[in-house]
N, C-alpha and C positions, 0 to 999 in steps of 0.2 A: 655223497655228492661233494666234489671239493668247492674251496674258499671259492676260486672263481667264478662255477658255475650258481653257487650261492649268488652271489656279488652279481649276476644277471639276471637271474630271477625274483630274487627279492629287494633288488633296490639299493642295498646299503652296499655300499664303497667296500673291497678285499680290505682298504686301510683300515675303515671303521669294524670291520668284522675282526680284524685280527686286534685293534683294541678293545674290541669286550673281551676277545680271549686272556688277554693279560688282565681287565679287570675281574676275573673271573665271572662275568655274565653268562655269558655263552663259551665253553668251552668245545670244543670236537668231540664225540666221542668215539672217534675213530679213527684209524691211520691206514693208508694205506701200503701195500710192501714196499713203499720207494719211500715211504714216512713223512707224505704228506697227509694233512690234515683233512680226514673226510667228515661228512655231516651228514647225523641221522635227520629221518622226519624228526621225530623229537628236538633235534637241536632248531631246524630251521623252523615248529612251532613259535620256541622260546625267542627267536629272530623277529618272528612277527608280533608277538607279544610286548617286545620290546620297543617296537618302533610304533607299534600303536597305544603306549602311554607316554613314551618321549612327545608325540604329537599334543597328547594333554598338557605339556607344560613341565613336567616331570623331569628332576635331574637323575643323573645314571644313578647315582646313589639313591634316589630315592625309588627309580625302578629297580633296582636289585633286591631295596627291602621289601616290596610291593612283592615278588616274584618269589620269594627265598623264606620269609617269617610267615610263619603262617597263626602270627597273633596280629599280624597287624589289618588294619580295618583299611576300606576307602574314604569314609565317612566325613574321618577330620581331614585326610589328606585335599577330597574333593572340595571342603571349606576353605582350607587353605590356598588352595590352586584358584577356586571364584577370588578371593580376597586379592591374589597378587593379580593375576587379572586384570579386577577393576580397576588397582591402583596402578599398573602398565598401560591402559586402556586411558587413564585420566592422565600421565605423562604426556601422552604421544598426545593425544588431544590439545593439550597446553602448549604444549611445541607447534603442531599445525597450527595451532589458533597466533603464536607472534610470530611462525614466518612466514601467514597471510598479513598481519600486521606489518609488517617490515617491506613486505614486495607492492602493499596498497601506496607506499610512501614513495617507492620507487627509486631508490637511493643510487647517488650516482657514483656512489665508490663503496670501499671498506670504512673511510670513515666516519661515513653517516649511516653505515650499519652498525657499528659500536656504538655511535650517539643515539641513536634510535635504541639499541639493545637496555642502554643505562636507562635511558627514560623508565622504559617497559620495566626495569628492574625494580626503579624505584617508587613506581605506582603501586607496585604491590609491595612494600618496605614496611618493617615493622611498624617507624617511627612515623607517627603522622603529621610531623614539621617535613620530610623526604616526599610524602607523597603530596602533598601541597606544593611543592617547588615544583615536582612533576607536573603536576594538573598545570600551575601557573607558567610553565615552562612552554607551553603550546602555541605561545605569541612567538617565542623566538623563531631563527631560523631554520632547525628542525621541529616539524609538529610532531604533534604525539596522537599516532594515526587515535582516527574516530571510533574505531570499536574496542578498543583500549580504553581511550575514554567511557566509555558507556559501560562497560563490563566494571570499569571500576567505581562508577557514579553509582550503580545500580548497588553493589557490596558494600560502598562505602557509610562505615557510622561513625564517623568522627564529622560533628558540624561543621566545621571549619572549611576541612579539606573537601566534604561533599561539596560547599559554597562554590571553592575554585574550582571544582570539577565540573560543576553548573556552567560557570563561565566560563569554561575554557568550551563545553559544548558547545555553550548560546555564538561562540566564536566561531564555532568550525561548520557553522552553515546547518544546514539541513541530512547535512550525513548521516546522524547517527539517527533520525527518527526512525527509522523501518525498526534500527533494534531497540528503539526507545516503546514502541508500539507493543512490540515483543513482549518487553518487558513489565506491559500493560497487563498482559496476562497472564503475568504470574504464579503461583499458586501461593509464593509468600506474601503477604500481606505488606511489609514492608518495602522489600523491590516492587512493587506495585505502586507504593505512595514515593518511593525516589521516581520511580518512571518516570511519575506526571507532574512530580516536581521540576524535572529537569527540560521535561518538555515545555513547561510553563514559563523558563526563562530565555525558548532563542522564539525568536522574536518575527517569524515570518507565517505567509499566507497556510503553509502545510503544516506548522505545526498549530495555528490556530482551527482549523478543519481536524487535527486531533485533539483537541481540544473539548471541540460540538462534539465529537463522538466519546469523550468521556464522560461526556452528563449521560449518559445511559448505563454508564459501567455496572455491573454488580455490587460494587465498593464502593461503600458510600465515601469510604474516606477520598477516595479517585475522585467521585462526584464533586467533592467539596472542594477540595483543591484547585479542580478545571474551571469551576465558577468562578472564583477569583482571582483566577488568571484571566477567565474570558471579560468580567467584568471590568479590567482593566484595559480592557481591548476594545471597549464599548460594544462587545456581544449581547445582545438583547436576552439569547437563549438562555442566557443562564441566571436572569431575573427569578423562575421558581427556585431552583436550587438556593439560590442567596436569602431568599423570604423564610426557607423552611431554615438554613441556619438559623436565621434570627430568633425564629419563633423554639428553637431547639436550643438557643445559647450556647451554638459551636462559633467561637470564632465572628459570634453575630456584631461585633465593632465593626471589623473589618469587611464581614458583607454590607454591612450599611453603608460603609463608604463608598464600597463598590457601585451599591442602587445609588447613594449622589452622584458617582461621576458619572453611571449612564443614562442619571436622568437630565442631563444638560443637553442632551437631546427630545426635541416635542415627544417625538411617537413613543421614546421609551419610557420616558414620565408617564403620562398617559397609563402604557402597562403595569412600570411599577407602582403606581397610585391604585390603577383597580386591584393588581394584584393582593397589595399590603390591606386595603379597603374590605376586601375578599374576605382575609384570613382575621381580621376582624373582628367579622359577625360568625367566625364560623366556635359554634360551642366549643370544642372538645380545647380550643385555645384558652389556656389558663393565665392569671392577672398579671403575673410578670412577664409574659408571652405579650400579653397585650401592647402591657407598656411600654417596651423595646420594639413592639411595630408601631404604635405614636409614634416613639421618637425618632424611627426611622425616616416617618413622614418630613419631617422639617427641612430635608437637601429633596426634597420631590416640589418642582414647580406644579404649577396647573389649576385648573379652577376643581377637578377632582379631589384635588389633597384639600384645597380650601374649606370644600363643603365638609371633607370627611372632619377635619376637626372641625369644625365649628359645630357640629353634632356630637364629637368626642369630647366638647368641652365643656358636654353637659353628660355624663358617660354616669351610669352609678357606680363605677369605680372610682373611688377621690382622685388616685393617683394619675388615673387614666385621664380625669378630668382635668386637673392640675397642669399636665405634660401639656394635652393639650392646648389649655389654653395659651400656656408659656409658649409654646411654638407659634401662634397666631399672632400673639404678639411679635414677636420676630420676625414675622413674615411681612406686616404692617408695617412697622419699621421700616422695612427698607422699602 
């Protein structure tokens, strides 16, 4: 069969056929009386052999070794070929992923796609004073689209630079919660607690509605978080979560302050009063448990907190009794 009728039936280009013959791949092995180059079955085998491991990713070099040694395995070669793979697969990825970034901005020339380009560069920068100017960079006249932001909020472990990547969020609206939500579910534990951190500082109706859905979360540390965001928001829902801090000594200052600012409200006093009242009387709550729900009492108005201590200030815990009573006094006072 000559080059030509090769070159129609099997696909590959006379050019490309006549350069495996110079790399010695595929040779002719046959001529015909006028000395052209003719091709056995065998030859156009080795023709199909070859184009169905170049298809795997395979350089001619490493198909000729594939085809010709016959010490050599597939085994590492196939390891090899997954590895570059993934790592071509996670390029081209990175790329889709900033020139969706770059076309969400909508740039009205080249050169606020260069401006934009540097941002994106510098978000991911070794130096974490570079990617703080980035994050903080978001006010200016070029932003620094939203899922850039989030991708980097979410990876980021330098305090600092997560802080302005916070606010430059909490700035850009509502954008990035869908991937902030995302990021809710995690499987890292850590991207899971930036999620909700990050959602806990912008500041509207939808991210406070993610919020109430993270007091469900499986993570507790998500749970703890969402509370004292939400309690800063005067969320009533998250009066349990806050209580169980207390009584667990996570961060229980700061949920107690929480329960005062939302007990400045009638109806949530009220709750947080029976609540704390509640966990009380409940046994398995041990004496510094206790004592840290006393004092939680004192920012709780109501005739509920009143009664509770004034029965706590007679408590056969001393300390229990003691806190007590000092907070009754306080309360008389004023």
């Amino acid at each position: 069969m000559l080059i030509g009728e090769v070159a129609r039936r099997s696909g590959v280009s006379a050019r490309m056929l006549r350069h495996y013959d110079s790399l010695g791949l595929v040779r002719p092995t046959g001529r015909t009386r006028a000395g052209y180059r003719e091709y056995s079955g065998e030859d156009i085998r080795r023709i199909l052999h070859i184009e169905s491991l170049r298809s795997l990713g395979l350089s001619l070099r490493e198909v000729g070794r594939a085809l010709d040694d016959p010490g050599f395995t597939p085994s590492g070669l196939v390891d090899d070929l997954i590895r570059r793979t993934r790592e071509r697969i996670a390029a081209e990825t990175e790329l889709l992923t900033r020139l969706r970034q770059i076309d969400a901005t909508e740039p009205a020339g080249w050169d606020g796609v260069l401006r934009i380009v540097a941002l994106l560069q510098a978000l991911g920068a070794e130096s974490a004073g570079k990617r703080q100017r980035a994050a903080l960079s978001s006010a200016e006249e070029v932003p620094v689209p939203v899922e850039a932001l989030v991708g980097a909020a979410l990876s980021e472990t330098d305090p600092n630079v997560a802080g302005a990547l916070r606010w430059a969020l909490a700035r850009s609206g509502d954008g990035g919660l869908a991937l902030l939500a995302e990021g809710l579910g995690s499987p890292a534990a850590e991207v899971r607690e930036r999620a909700v951190r990050s959602v806990a500082e912008i500041p509207s109706g939808a991210a406070t509605a993610l919020l109430r859905d993270a007091l469900t979360h499986p993570d507790l540390a998500v749970r703890r978080c969402a509370a004292l965001a939400l309690g800063a928001r005067g969320a009533a829902d998250a009066v349990p979560t806050l209580i169980d801090m207390i009584v667990e000594e996570t961060s229980d200052a700061d949920a107690a302050d929480a329960l005062g600012a939302l007990a400045t409200d009638p109806a949530s006093a009220e709750k947080i009063a029976t609540g704390l009242v509640d966990r009380l009387a409940h046994a398995a709550v041990g004496p510094s448990a206790r004592r840290r729900l006393t004092q939680a009492l004192a920012d709780v108005p109501g005739i509920t907190t009143s009664r509770a201590l004034a029965e706590l200030s007679q408590d056969e815990d001393r300390a229990v009794a003691l806190t007590a009573a000092y907070v009754l006094g306080l309360r008389d006072a004023r």
